[in-house]
C-alpha positions as CSV (number, residue, x, y, z in Angstrom):
1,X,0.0,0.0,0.0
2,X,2.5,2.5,0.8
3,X,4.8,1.9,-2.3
4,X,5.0,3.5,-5.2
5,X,2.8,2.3,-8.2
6,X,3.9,2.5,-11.4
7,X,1.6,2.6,-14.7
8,X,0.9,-0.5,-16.7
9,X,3.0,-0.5,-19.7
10,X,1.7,-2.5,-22.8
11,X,3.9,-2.9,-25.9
12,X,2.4,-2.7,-29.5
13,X,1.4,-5.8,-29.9
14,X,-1.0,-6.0,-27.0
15,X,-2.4,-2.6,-28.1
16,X,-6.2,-2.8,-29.1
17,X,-7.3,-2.6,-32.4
18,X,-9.6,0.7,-33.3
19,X,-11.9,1.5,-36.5
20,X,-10.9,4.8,-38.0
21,X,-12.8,6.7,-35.8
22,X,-12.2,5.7,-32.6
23,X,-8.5,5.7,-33.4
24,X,-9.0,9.7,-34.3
25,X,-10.0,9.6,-31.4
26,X,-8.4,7.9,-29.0
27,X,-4.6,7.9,-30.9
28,X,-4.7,10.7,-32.7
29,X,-1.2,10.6,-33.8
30,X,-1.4,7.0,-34.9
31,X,-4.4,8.3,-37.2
32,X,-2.4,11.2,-38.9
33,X,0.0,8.7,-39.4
34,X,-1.9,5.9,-41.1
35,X,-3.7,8.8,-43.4
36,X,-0.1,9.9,-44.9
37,X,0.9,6.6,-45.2
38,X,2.5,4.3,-42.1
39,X,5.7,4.6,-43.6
40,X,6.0,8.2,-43.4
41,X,8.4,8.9,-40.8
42,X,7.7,12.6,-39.8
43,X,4.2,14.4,-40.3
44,X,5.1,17.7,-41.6
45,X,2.6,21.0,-40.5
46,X,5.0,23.8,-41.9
47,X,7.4,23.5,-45.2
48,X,9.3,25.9,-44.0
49,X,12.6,24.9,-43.5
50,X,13.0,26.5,-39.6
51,X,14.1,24.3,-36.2
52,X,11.3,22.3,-35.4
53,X,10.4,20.8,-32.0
54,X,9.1,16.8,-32.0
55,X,6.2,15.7,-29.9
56,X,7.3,12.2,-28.4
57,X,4.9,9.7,-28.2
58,X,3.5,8.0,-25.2
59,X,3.4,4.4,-23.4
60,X,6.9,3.5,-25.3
61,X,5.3,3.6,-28.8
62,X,7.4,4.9,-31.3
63,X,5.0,5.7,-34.4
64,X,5.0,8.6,-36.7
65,X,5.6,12.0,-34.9
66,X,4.4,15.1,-35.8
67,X,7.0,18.3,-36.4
68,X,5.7,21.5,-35.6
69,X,8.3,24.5,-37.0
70,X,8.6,28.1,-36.3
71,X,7.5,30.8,-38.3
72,X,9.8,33.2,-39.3
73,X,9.3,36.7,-39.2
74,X,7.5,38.7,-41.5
75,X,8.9,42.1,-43.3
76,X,7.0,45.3,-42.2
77,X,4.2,46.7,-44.8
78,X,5.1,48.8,-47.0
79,X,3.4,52.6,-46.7
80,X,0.3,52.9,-48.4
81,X,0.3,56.0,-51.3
82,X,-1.8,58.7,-48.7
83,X,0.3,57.8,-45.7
84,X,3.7,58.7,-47.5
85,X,1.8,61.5,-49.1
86,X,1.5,63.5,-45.3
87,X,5.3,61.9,-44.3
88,X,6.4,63.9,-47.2
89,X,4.0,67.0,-46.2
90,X,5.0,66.6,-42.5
91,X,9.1,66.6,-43.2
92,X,8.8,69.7,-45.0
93,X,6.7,71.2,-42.3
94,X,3.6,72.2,-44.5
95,X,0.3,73.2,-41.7
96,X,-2.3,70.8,-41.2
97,X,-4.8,72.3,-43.6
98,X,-2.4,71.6,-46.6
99,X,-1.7,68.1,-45.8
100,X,-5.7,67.6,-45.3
101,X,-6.6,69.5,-49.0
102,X,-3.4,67.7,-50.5
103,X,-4.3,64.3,-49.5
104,X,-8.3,64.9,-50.5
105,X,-7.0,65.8,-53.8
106,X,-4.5,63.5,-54.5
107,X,-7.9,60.6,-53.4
108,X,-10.4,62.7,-55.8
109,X,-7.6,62.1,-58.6
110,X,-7.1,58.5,-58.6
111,X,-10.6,58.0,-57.7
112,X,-11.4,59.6,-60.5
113,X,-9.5,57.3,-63.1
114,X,-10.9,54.2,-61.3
115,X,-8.3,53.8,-58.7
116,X,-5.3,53.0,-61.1
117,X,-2.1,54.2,-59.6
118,X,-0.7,57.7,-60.1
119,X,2.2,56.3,-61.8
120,X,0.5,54.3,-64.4
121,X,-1.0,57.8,-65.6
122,X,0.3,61.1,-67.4
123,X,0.0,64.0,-68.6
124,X,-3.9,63.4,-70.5
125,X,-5.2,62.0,-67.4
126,X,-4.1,64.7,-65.2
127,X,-5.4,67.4,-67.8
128,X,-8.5,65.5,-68.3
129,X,-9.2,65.7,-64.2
130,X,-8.6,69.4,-64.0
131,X,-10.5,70.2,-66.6
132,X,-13.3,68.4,-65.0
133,X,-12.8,70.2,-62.4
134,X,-13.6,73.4,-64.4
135,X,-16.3,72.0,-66.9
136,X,-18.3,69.9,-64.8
137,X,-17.7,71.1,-61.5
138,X,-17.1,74.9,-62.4
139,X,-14.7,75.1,-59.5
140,X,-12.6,78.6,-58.8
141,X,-9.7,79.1,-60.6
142,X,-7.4,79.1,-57.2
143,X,-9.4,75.7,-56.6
144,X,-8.1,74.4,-59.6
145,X,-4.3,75.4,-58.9
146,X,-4.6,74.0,-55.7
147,X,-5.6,70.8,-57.3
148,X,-3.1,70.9,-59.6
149,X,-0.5,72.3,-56.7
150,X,-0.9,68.7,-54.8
151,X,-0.8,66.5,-58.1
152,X,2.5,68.1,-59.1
153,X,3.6,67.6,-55.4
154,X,2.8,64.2,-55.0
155,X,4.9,63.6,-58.2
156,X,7.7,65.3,-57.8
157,X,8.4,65.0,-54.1
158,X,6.7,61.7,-53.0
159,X,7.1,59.6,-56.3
160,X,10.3,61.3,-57.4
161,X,9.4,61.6,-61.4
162,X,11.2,63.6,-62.9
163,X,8.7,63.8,-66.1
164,X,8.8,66.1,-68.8
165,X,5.7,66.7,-68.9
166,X,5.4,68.4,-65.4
167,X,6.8,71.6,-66.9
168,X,4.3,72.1,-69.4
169,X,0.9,71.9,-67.2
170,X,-0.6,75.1,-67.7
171,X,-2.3,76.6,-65.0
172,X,-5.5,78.9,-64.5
173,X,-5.7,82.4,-64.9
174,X,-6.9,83.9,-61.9
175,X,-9.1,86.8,-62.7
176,X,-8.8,90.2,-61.4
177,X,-11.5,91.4,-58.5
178,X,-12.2,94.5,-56.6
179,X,-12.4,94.3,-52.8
180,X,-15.3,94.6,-51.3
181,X,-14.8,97.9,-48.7
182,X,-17.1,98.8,-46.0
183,X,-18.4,101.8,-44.8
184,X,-17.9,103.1,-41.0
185,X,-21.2,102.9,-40.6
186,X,-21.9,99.4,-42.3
187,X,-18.9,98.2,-39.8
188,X,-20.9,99.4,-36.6
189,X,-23.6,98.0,-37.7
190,X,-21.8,95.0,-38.2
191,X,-20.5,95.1,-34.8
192,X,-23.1,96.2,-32.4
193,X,-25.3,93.2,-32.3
194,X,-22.0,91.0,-31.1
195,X,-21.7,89.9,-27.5
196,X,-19.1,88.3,-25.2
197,X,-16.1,86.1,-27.3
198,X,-17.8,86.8,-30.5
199,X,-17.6,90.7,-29.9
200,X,-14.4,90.8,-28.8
201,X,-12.9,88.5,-31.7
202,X,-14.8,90.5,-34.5
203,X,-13.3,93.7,-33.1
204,X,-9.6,92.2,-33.4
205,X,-10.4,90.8,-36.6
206,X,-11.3,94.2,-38.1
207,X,-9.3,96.3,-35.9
208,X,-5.9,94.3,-35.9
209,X,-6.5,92.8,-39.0
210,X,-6.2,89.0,-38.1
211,X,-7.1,86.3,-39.7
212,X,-9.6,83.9,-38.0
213,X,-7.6,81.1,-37.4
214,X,-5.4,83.7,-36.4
215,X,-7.3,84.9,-33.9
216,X,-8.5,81.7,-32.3
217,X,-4.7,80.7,-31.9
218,X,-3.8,83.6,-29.5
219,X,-1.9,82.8,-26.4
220,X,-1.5,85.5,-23.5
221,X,1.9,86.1,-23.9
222,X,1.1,87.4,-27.5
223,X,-1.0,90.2,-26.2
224,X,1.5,93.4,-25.1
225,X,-0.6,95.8,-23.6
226,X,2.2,97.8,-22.7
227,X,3.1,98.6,-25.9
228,X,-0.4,97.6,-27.3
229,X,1.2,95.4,-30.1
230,X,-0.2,91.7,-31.1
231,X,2.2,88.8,-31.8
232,X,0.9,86.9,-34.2
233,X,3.4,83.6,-34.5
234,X,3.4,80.5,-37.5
235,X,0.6,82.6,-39.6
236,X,0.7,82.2,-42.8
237,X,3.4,80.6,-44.6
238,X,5.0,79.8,-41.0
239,X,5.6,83.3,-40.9
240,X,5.4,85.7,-37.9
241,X,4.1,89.6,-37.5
242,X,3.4,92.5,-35.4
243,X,0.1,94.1,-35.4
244,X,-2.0,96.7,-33.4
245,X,-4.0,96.0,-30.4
246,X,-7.1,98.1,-30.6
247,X,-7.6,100.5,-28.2
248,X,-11.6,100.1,-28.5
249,X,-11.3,96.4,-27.0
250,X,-8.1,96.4,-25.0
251,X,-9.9,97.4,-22.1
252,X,-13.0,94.4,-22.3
253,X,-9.8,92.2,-23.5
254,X,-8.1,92.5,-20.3
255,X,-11.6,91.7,-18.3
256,X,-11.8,88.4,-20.5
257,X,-8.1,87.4,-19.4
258,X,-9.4,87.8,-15.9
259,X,-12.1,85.2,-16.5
260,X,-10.4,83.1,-18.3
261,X,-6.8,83.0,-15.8
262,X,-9.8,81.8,-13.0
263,X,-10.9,79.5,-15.2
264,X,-6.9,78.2,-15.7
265,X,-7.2,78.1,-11.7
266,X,-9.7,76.1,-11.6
267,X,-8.4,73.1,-13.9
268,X,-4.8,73.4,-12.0
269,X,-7.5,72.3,-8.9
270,X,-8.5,69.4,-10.6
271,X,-5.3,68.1,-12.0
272,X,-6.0,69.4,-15.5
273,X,-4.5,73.0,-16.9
274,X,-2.4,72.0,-20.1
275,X,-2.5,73.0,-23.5
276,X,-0.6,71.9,-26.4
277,X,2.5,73.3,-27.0
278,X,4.3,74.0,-30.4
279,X,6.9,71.8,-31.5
280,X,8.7,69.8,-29.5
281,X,9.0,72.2,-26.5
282,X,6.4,69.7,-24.8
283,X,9.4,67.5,-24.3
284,X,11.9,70.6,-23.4
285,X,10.2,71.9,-21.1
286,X,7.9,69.2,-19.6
287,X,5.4,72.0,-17.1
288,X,5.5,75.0,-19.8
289,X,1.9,73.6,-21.0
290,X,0.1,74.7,-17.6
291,X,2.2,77.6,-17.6
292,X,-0.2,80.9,-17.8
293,X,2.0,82.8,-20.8
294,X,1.1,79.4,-22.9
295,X,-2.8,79.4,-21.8
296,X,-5.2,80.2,-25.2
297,X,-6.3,83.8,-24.9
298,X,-9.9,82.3,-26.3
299,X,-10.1,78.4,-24.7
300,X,-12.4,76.2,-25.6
301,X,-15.5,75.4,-23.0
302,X,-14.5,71.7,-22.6
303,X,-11.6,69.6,-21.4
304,X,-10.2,66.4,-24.0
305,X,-7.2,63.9,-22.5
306,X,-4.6,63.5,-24.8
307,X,-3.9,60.1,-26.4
308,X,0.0,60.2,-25.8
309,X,0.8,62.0,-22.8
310,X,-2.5,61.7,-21.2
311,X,-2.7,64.9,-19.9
312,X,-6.4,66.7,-19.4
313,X,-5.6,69.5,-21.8
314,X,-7.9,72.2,-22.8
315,X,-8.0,73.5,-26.7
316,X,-8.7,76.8,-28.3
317,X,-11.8,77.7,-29.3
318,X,-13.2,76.7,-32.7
319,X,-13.9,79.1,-35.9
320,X,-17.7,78.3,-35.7
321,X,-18.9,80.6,-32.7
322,X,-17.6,84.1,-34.5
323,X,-18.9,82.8,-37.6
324,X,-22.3,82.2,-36.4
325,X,-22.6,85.4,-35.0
326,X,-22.9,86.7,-37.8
């Protein structure tokens, strides 16, 4: 009772005899065997000729064994058209809103012949799509050498053709129009019926001449009312200015700060406060984006969490509320 007991041990001979399916079942290794042939030595799952591990078999019978192998590793995908289209637009540090027209063109084009590849085309199929444009869709002519502006890009700097034929597009000629100037009086009337962020937006708009993407992207250390002067930075072209600070609004402008620094307060209290900073200063100086200098000078009314830091960061506010103003 208290030694040790061993398993019984039965040789091949002894072994029962099974149908086909109850020796899939019950052995299945004898079962792979016998379909392949019983004088195969080695079931083979993978061809490929990696180390491969054995499976021993059981109870002292030494039948067919089956070899599994390794796989070896796979080569990285290749970039699809569209995602080297915005690497290329991203190196040479072209804003967002070109990458996003360039890359809806450059779709709209090969969409357009059926989805055959850019380089499989020329010279007739790119003038046959812009003059689409202009026949059937009766697009601008400045929409049309924008159009034409990301073909010739995605040619030249993300395929690498050097074509011929590139040289020779023609492009439209944009007609000749008169501004449209306002009145004093058609500007207060303008103005007057504006309240709160709108007001004070549509006053730096006219009065500083900003653009309003421009305007939405102010931060409080580009506001000098010292020297009531405007920084506006990366406008553009990636180009910076000095403007005027109207003397109309600086004094409702400064009120607004005051909100909007208790408001900055107030996230620092609930572990929020950052904004995104330009470049890579995020990474130079990790706490500049709760800084107040850095805050948005118009923020947005809701909080979003980044997706790579994490952080509870608070954007600037969008184009639509000045727009709808009016």
């Amino acid at each position: 009772m208290g030694g040790h007991m061993e398993a019984p041990h039965t040789d091949r001979a002894s072994r029962p005899t099974y149908q086909n399916c109850d020796l899939a079942r019950h052995e299945p290794l004898a079962y792979a065997a016998r379909a392949l042939g019983s004088r195969q030595s080695m079931l083979s799952v993978n061809s490929h000729p990696s180390p491969s591990y054995v499976a021993l078999s059981e109870g002292g019978w030494s039948g067919s064994a089956a070899a599994v192998h390794e796989t070896r590793p796979t080569d990285p995908p290749k970039p699809r058209l569209l995602d080297r289209v915005r690497a290329a637009l991203r190196i040479r540090h072209y804003s967002r809103r070109t990458e996003k027209a360039y890359v809806a063109w450059i779709l709209r084009y090969i969409l357009f012949h059926g989805k055959r590849h850019p380089v499989e085309m020329g010279a007739p199929e790119l003038t046959r799509f812009l003059s689409s444009l202009a026949v059937d869709r009766k697009v601008a002519a400045s929409t049309q050498n924008q159009a034409l502006s990301a073909l010739l890009f995605l040619y030249r700097a993300v395929l690498e053709l050097d074509l011929p034929w590139l040289d020779d597009v023609v492009r439209a000629k944009r007609p000749q129009r008169l501004p449209i100037v306002l009145t004093r009086e058609e500007v207060r009337a303008a103005l007057h019926p504006l309240e709160g962020v709108p007001r004070l937006m549509a006053h730096l708009l006219y009065g500083a001449g900003l653009r309003l993407l421009e305007c939405c992207r102010l931060r409080v250390q580009d506001l000098d009312f010292a020297s009531n002067q405007i920084v506006v930075r990366t406008g553009k072209g990636e180009k910076d200015r000095v403007t005027m600070l109207p003397a109309v609004v600086k004094a409702d402008l400064a009120r607004h700060l005051e909100g909007v620094r208790e408001q900055h307060g107030r996230d620092l209290q609930y572990g929020a406060g950052w904004v995104e900073l330009p470049y890579a200063l995020g990474r130079k100086y990790p706490n500049a984006g709760r800084e107040w200098v850095w805050q948005w000078v118009f923020p947005a009314t809701r909080l979003y969490v980044d997706r790579d830091t994490r952080q509870r960061r608070r954007h600037h506010t969008c184009t639509s509320p000045c727009c709808s103003a009016w």
